[in-house]
C-alpha positions as CSV (number, residue, x, y, z in Angstrom):
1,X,-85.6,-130.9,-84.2
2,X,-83.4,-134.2,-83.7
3,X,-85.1,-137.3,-83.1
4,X,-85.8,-138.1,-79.4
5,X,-86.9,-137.2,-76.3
6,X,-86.4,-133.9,-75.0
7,X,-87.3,-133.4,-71.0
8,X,-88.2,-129.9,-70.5
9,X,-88.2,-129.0,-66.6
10,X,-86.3,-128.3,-63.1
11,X,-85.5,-131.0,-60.9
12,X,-84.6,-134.2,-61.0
13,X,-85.3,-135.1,-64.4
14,X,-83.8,-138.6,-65.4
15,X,-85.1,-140.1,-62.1
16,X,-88.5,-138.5,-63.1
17,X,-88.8,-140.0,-66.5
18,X,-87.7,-143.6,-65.0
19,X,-90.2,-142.9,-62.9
20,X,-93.1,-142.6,-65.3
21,X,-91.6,-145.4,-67.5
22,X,-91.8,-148.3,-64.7
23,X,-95.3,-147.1,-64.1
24,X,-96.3,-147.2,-68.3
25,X,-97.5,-150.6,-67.3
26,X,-100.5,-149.7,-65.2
27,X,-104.3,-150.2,-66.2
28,X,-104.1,-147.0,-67.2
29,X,-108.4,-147.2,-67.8
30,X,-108.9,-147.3,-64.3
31,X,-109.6,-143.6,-62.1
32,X,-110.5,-143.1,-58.4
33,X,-110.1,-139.3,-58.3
34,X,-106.9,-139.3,-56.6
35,X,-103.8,-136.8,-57.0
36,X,-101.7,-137.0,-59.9
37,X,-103.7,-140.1,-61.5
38,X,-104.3,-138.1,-65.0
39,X,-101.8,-138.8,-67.7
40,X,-101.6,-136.4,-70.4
41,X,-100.6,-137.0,-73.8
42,X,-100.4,-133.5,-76.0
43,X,-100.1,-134.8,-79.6
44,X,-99.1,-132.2,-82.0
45,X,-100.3,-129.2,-80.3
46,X,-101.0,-126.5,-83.3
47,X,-103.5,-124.1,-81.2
48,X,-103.1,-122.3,-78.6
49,X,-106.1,-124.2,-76.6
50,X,-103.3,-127.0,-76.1
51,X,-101.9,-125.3,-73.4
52,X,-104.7,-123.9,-71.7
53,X,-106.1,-126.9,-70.0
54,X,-102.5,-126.7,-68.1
55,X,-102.7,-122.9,-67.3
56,X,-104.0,-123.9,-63.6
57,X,-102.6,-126.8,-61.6
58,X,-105.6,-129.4,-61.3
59,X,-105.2,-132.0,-58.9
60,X,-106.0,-135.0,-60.6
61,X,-103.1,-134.2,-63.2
62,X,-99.7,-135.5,-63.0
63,X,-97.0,-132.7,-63.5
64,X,-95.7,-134.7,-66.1
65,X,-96.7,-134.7,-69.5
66,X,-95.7,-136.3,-73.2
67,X,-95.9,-134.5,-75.9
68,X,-95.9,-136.0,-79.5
69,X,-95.7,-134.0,-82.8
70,X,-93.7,-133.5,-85.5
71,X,-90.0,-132.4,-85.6
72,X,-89.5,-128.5,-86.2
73,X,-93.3,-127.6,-85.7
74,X,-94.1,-124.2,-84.8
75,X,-97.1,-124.8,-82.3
76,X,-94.8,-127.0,-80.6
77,X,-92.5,-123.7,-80.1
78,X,-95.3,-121.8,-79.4
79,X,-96.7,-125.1,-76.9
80,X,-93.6,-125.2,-74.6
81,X,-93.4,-121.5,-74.6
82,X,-96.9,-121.3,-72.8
83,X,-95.9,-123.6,-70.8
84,X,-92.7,-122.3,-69.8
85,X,-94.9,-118.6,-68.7
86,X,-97.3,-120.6,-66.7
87,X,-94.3,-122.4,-64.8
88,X,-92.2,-118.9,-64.1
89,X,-95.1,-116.7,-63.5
90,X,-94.9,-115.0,-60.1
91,X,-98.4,-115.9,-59.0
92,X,-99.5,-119.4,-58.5
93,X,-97.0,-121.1,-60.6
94,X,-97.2,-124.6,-62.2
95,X,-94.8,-127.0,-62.0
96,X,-95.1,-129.0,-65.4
97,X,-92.7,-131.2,-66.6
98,X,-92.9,-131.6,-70.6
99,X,-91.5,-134.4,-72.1
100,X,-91.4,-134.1,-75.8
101,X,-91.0,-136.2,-78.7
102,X,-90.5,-134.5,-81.7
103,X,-89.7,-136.8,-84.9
104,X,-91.8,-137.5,-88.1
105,X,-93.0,-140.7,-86.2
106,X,-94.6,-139.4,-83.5
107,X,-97.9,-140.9,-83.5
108,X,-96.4,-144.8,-83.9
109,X,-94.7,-143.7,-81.1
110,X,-97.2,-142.1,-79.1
111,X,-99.2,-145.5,-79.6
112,X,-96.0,-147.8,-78.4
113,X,-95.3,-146.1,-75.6
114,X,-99.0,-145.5,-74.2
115,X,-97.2,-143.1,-71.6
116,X,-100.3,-141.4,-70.7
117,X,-103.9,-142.2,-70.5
118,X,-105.5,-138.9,-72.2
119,X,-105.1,-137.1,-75.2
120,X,-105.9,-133.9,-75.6
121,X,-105.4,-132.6,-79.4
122,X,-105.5,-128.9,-80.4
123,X,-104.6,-128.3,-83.6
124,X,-104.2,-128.5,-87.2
125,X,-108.1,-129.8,-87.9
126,X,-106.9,-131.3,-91.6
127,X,-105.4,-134.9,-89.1
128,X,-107.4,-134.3,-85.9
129,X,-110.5,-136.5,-86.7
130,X,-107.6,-139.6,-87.3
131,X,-105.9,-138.5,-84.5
132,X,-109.0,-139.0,-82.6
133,X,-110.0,-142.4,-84.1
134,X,-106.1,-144.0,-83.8
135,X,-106.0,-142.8,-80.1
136,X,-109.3,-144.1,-79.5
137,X,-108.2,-147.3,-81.0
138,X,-105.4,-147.3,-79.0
139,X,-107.2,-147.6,-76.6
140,X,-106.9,-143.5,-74.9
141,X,-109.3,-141.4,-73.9
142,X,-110.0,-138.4,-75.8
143,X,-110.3,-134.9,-74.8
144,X,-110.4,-132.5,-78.0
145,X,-110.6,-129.2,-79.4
146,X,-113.2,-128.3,-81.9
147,X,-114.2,-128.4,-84.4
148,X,-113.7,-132.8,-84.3
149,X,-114.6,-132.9,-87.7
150,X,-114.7,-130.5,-90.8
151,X,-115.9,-132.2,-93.7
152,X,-118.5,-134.8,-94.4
153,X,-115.4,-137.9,-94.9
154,X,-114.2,-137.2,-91.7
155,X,-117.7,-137.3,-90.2
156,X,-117.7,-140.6,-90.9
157,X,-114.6,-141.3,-88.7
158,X,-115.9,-139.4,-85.9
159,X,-118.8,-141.9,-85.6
160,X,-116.5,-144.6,-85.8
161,X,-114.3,-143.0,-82.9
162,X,-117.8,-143.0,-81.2
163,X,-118.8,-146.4,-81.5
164,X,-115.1,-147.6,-80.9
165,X,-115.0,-145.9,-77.7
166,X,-117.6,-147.5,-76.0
167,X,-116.1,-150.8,-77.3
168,X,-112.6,-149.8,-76.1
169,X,-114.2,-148.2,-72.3
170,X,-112.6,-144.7,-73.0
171,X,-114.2,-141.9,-73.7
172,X,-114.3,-139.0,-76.0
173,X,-115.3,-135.5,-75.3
174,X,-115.3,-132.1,-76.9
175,X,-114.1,-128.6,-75.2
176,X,-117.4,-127.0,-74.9
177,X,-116.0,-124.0,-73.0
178,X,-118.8,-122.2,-74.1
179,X,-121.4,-123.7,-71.2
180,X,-119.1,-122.5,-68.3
181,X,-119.4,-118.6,-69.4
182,X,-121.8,-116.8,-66.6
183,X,-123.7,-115.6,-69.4
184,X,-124.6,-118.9,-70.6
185,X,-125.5,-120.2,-67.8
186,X,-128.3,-117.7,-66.7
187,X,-129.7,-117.8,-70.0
188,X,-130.0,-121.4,-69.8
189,X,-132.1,-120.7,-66.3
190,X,-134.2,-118.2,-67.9
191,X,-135.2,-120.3,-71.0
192,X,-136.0,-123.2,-69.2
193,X,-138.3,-121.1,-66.9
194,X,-141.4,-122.2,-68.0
195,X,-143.6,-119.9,-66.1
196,X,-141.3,-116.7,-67.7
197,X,-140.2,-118.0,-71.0
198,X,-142.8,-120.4,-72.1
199,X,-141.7,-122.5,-74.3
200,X,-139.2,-122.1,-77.4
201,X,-141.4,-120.9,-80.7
202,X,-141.4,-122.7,-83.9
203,X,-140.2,-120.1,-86.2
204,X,-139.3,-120.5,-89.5
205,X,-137.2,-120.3,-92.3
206,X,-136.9,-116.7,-92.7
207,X,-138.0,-115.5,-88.9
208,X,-135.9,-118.5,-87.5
209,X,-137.0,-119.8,-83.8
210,X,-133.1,-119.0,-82.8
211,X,-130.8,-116.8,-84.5
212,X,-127.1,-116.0,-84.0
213,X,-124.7,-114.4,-85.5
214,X,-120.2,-114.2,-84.8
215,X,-117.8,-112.3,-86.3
216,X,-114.3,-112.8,-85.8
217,X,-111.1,-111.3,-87.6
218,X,-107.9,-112.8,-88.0
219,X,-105.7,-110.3,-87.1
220,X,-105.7,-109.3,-83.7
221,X,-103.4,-107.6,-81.2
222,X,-103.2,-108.9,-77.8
223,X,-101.6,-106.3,-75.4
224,X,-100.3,-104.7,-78.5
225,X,-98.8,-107.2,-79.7
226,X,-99.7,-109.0,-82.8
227,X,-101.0,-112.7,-82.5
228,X,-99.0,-114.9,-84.9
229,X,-101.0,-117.2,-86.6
230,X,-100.1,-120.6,-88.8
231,X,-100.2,-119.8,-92.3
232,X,-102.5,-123.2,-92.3
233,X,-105.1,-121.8,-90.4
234,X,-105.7,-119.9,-93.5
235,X,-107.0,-122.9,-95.5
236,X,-110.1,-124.3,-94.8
237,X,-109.0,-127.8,-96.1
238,X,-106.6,-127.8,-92.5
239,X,-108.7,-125.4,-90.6
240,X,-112.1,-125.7,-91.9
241,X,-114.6,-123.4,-93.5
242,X,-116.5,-121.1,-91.1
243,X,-119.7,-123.1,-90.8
244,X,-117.6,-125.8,-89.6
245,X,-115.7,-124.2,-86.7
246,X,-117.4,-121.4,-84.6
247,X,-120.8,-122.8,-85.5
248,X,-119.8,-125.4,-83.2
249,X,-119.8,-123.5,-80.0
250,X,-123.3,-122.1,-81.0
251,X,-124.9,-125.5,-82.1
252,X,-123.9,-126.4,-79.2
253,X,-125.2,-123.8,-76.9
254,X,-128.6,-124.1,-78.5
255,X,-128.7,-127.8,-78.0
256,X,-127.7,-127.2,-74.4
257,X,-129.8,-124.4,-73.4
258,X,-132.9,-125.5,-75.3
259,X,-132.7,-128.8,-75.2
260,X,-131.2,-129.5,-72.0
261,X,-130.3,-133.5,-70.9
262,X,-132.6,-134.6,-74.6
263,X,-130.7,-136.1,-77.2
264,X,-130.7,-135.4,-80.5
265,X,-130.5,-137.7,-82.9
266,X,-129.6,-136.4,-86.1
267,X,-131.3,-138.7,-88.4
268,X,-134.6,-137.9,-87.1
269,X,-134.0,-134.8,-85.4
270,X,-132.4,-132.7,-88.1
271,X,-134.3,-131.6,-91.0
272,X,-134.2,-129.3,-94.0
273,X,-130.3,-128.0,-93.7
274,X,-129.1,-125.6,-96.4
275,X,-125.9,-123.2,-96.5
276,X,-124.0,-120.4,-98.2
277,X,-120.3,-119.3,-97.9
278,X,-118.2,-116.5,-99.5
279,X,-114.5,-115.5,-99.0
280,X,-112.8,-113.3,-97.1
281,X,-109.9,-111.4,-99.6
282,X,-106.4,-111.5,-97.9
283,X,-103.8,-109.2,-99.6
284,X,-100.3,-110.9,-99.6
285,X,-99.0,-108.0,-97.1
286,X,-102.1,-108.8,-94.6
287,X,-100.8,-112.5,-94.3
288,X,-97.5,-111.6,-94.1
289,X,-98.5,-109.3,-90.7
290,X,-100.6,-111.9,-89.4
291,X,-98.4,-114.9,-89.7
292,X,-94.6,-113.7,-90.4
293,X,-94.7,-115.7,-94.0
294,X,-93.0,-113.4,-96.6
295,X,-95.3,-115.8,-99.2
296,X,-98.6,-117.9,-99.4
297,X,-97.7,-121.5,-99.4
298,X,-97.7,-123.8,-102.1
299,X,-101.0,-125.8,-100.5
300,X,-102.2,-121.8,-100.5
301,X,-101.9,-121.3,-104.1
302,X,-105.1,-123.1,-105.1
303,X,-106.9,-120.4,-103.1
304,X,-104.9,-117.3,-105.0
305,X,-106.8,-115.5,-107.4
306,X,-105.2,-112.0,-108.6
307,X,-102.9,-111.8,-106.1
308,X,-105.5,-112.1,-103.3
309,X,-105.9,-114.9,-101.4
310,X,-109.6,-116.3,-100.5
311,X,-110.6,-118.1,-98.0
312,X,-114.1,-118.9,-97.4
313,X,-114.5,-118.7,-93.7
314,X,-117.9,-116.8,-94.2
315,X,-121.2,-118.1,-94.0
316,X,-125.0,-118.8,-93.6
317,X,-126.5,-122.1,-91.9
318,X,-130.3,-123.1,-91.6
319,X,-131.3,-126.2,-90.4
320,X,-134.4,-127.2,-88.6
321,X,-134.3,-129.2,-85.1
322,X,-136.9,-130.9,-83.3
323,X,-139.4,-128.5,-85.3
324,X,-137.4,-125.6,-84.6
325,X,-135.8,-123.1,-87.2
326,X,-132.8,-122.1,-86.2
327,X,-130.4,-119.8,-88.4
328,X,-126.5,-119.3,-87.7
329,X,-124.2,-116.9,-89.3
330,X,-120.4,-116.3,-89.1
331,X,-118.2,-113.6,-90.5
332,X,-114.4,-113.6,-90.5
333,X,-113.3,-110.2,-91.5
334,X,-108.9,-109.4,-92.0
335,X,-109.4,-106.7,-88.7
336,X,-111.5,-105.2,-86.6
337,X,-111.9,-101.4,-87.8
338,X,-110.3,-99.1,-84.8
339,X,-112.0,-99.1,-81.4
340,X,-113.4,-102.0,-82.6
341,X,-113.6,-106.0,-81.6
342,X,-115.2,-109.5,-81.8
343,X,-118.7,-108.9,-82.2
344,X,-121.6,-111.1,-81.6
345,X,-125.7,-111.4,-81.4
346,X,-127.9,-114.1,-80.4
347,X,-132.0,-114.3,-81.1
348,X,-134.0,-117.1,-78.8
349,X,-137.6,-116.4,-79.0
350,X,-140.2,-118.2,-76.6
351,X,-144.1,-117.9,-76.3
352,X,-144.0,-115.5,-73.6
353,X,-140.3,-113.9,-73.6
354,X,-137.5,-113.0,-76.2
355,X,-134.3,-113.2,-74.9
356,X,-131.2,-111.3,-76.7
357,X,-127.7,-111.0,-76.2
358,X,-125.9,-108.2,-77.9
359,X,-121.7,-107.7,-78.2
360,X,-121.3,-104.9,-80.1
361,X,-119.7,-101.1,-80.0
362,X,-123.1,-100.2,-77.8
363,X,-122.0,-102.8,-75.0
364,X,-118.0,-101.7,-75.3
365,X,-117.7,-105.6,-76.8
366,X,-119.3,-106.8,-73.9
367,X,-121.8,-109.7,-74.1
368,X,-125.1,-108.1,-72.8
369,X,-128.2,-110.5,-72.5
370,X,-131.5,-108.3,-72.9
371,X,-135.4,-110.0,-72.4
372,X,-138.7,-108.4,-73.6
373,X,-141.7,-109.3,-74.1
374,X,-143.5,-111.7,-76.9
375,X,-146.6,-110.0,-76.6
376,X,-148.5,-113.2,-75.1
377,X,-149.1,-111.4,-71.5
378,X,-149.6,-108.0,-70.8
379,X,-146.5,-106.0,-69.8
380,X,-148.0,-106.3,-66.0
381,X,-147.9,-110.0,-65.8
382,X,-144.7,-109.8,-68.0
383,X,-142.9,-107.6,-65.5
384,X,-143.8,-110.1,-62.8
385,X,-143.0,-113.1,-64.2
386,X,-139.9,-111.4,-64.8
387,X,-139.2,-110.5,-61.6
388,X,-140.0,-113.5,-60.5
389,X,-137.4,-115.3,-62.8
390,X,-134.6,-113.0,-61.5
391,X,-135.6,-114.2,-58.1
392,X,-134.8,-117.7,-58.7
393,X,-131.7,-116.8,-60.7
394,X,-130.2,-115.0,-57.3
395,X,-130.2,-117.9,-55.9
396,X,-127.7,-119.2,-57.2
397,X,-126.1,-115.8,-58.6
398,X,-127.5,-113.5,-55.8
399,X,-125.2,-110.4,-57.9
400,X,-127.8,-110.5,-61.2
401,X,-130.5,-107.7,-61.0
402,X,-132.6,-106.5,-63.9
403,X,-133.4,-103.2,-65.1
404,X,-135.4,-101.7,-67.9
405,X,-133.6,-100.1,-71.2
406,X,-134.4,-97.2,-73.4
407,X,-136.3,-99.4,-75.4
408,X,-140.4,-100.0,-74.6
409,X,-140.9,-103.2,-73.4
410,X,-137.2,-104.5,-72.8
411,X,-134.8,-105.3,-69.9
412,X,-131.0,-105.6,-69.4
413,X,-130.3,-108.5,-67.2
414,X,-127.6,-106.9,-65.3
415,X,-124.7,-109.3,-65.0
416,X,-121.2,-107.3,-62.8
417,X,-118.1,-108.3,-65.4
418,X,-116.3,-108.9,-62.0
419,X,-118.1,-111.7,-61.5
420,X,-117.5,-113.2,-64.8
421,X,-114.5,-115.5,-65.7
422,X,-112.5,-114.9,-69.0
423,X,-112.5,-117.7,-71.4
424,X,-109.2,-119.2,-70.7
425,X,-110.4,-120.1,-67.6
426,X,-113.1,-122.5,-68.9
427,X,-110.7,-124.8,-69.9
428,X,-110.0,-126.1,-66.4
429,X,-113.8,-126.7,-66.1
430,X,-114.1,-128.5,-69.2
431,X,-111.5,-131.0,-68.1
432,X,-112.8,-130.8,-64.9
433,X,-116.2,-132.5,-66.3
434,X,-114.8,-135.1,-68.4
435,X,-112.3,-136.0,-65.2
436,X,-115.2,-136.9,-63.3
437,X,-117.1,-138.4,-65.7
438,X,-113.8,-141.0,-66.4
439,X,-113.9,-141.3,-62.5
440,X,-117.7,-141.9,-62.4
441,X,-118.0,-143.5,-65.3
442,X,-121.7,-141.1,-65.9
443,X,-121.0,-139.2,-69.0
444,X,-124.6,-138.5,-70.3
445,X,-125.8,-140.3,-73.7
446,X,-126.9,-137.4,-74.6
447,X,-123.2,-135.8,-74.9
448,X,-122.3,-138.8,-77.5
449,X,-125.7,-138.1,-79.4
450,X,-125.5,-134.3,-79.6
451,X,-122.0,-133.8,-80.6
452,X,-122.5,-136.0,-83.5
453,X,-125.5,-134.1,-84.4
454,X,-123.4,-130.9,-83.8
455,X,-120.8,-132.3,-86.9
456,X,-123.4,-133.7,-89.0
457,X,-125.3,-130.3,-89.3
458,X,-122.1,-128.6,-90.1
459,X,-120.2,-131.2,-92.1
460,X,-123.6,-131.2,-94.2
461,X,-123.7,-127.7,-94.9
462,X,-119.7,-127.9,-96.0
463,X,-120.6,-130.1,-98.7
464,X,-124.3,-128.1,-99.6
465,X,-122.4,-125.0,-99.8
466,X,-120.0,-126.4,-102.2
């Protein structure tokens, strides 16, 4: 793509971008709340998360937005494209106005200009923890896909980014879209339900206190159509190994539903972490179907053995928090067999209740969270505490009910799928949180703490596994 700035919108376009360039002078650390103060910067957009935090119109956002990346990148193609949908669609349209620079210096440029006062970076992961630190540095405010960090060097960056932040007054936060699904959020009632749950069991090594297991495939079709990935989201030295990417959505669950507002500090928190990995064998014709290359790329080649290409995005993670075993797995298999999907299972066991949540062919691929009993109270005062605990829940979610399974002793916590969001939509929450907290200036320590305790569990296990 030739050097420059390319101004991708209807209107009045020119008087637009002199607009926003008389006004790159403002103290841009300062927020109120009001219309249109949000300036984002999307630097090289490689994922399709980039565009999802602009799939609603939010307020606070300005309808125009830079983007920096390189020249002829394909998640810039794919970045504008999204964008372009959300601004033509029939209902609710957006009205974005992209502003793209596309040349090999884009982030010099990015830094220069300081046309925007938050990043957000979804990407290629092999640049994102720099990314993070030179925009912090810069003097931005960060708002970032996972995973921040993928390997034990980079780690070391994130801290930095960290520490530079609160010496710059910007802050840095991590798309946890995960805590907005309904699902989530009752379990994280229930569990912290003293009088129901009790309180979370120590476990251990091989009958960890929480368990959870994700599987994922990388070829999928989405309304029968394939979805195209990069052919570098097929090495884990840009992407990242398994036990550094989806393990971050479930660290971070536990630490949020277990350990709600408590920090963890990983240096005296985290103890005894050990890990495993294998590959996942990808014939030449697979990759081809999944990412429209005809050939595995040179930077591929290392990973080629006998024509098949193996990339280790499968694997086992123990670690031991706060005196709690916990145990994560994560599969990444080519495709789901037919009929099939995403699957995914979760383990949290307290004194007096068990709580399970099942997505598998028996719930149609449908999270499902389940309770029983652990056998502490009788199944009379069980069922009453119980009920009970569903009564507070209504509350707030007056649609949950509960009803006993075919199983002895266990209960489906009925959750309507009408009422829950899909995933996309969590984006606009997640920036809705880190909005206010620029605004309020009352981001928790506990958010700093626990994220890097998040990457140094799985940035550790990269390197164990090794």
């Amino acid at each position: 793509m030739k050097k420059g700035w390319f101004i991708f919108t209807v209107g009045l376009m020119l008087l637009s971008c002199v607009k926003r360039n008389n006004n790159s002078s403002e103290d841009q650390s300062l927020f109120t709340g009001k219309a249109g103060e949000i300036k984002l910067i999307v630097l090289a957009p490689g994922h399709f998360h980039a565009n999802l935090l602009q799939k609603s119109s939010i307020p606070q956002v300005n309808d125009s937005v830079f983007v920096y990346a390189p020249a002829e990148d394909a998640g810039v193609k794919q970045y504008l494209s999204a964008i372009s949908s959300f601004n033509q669609r029939a209902t609710d349209p957006t009205n974005w106005e992209t502003i793209l620079y596309a040349d090999n210096d884009f982030l010099n440029k990015m830094i220069q200009e300081k046309r925007g006062n938050v990043v957000v970076l979804a990407g290629n992961n092999k640049e994102k923890t720099e990314y993070i630190l030179d925009a912090v540095n810069a003097g931005f405010n960060v708002l970032s896909d996972k995973p921040m960090a993928i390997n034990r060097e980079v780690f070391l960056l994130l801290e930095e980014a960290y520490s530079n932040a609160e010496t710059k007054n910007v802050l840095l936060y991590d798309m946890m879209t995960e805590r907005y699904d309904l699902l989530n959020i009752i379990e994280k009632e229930l569990i912290n339900d003293d009088d129901f749950f009790g309180e979370l069991q120590p476990g251990t090594l091989e009958e960890p206190a929480v368990y959870m297991e994700s599987v994922h495939h990388f070829y999928k079709e989405v309304s029968g159509t394939p979805l195209i990935r990069p052919a570098w989201y097929y090495d884990v030295e840009q992407q990242g190994e398994g036990i550094a990417d989806v393990t971050t959505h479930l660290i971070d669950l536990l630490f949020w539903k277990c350990f709600p507002g408590q920090s963890i500090n990983y240096a005296t928190d985290i103890r005894n972490i050990s890990a495993t990995h294998w590959p996942t064998e990808i014939e030449l014709a697979q990759f081809e179907k999944s990412t429209g290359e005809t050939r595995f790329p040179d930077y591929l080649q290392k990973d080629v053995e006998n024509s098949l290409l193996k990339v280790y995005a499968n694997g086992t993670l123990h670690f031991n928090v706060k005196n709690r075993y916990v145990g994560v797995k994560v599969i990444w298999n080519y495709q789901a067999p037919e009929g099939g999907g995403d699957t995914f299972m979760s383990v949290v066991k307290g004194t007096k209740a068990i709580l399970k949540t099942s997505q598998n062919k028996e719930q149609n691929f449908i999270k499902q969270l389940y309770v029983q009993n652990a056998k502490e109270l009788n199944e009379e005062q069980f069922s009453a505490h119980l009920q009970k605990a569903i009564e507070k829940v209504q509350k707030s979610h007056p649609f949950v009910s509960v009803s006993p399974t075919s199983v002895k002793g266990e209960y489906l916590i009925n959750i309507p799928v009408e009422q829950r969001e899909g995933h996309e939509s969590h984006f606009k929450y997640v920036a809705e949180s880190f909005f206010s907290f620029l605004v309020k200036r009352d981001m928790p320590e506990w958010e700093k703490a626990n994220t890097l305790a998040k990457y140094y569990i799985t940035t550790q296990a990269v390197k164990l596994a090794e």
